[in-house]
C-alpha positions as CSV (number, residue, x, y, z in Angstrom):
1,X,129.2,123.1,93.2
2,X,131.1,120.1,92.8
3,X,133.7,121.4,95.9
4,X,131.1,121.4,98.6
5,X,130.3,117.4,98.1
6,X,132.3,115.9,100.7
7,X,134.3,112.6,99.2
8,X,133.9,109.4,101.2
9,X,130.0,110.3,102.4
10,X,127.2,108.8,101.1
11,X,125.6,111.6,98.6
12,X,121.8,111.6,97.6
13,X,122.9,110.9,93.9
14,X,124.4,107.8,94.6
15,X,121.4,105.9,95.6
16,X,120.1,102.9,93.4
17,X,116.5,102.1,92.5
18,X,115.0,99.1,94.7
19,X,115.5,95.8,93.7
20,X,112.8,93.5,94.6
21,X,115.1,89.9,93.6
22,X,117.1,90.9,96.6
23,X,115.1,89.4,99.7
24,X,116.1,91.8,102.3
25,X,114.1,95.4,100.0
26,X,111.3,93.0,99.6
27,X,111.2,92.2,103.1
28,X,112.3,96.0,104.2
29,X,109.9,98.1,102.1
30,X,106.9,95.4,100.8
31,X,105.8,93.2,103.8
32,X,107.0,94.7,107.0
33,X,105.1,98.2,105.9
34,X,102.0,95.8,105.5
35,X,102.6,94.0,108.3
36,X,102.9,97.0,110.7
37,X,99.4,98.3,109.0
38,X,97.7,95.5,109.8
39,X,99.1,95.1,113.4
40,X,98.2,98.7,113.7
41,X,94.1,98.1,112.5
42,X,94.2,95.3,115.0
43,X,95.7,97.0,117.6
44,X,93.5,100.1,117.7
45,X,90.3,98.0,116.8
46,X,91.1,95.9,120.2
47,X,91.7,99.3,122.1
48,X,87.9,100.8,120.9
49,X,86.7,97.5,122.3
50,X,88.5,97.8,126.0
């Protein structure tokens, strides 16, 4: 098993868990997710209206 896990490549066992002290996950995966929602409500509410 071990043989077909190319060295050098990033592997799905090497990732971390998030860390939320480091500004650029709390920016990444907390407010630009919300951000987009809202954007997206607002957008398609405006549409409806036009």
């Amino acid at each position: 098993m071990f043989i077909q896990i190319p060295s050098g490549t990033p592997n799905p066992g090497d990732s971390n868990q998030l860390d939320f002290s480091n500004p650029f996950d709390l920016i990444v995966f907390i407010i630009l997710p919300i951000c987009i929602a809202i954007f997206y409500f607002i957008w398609r509410r405006n549409n409806k209206k036009g």
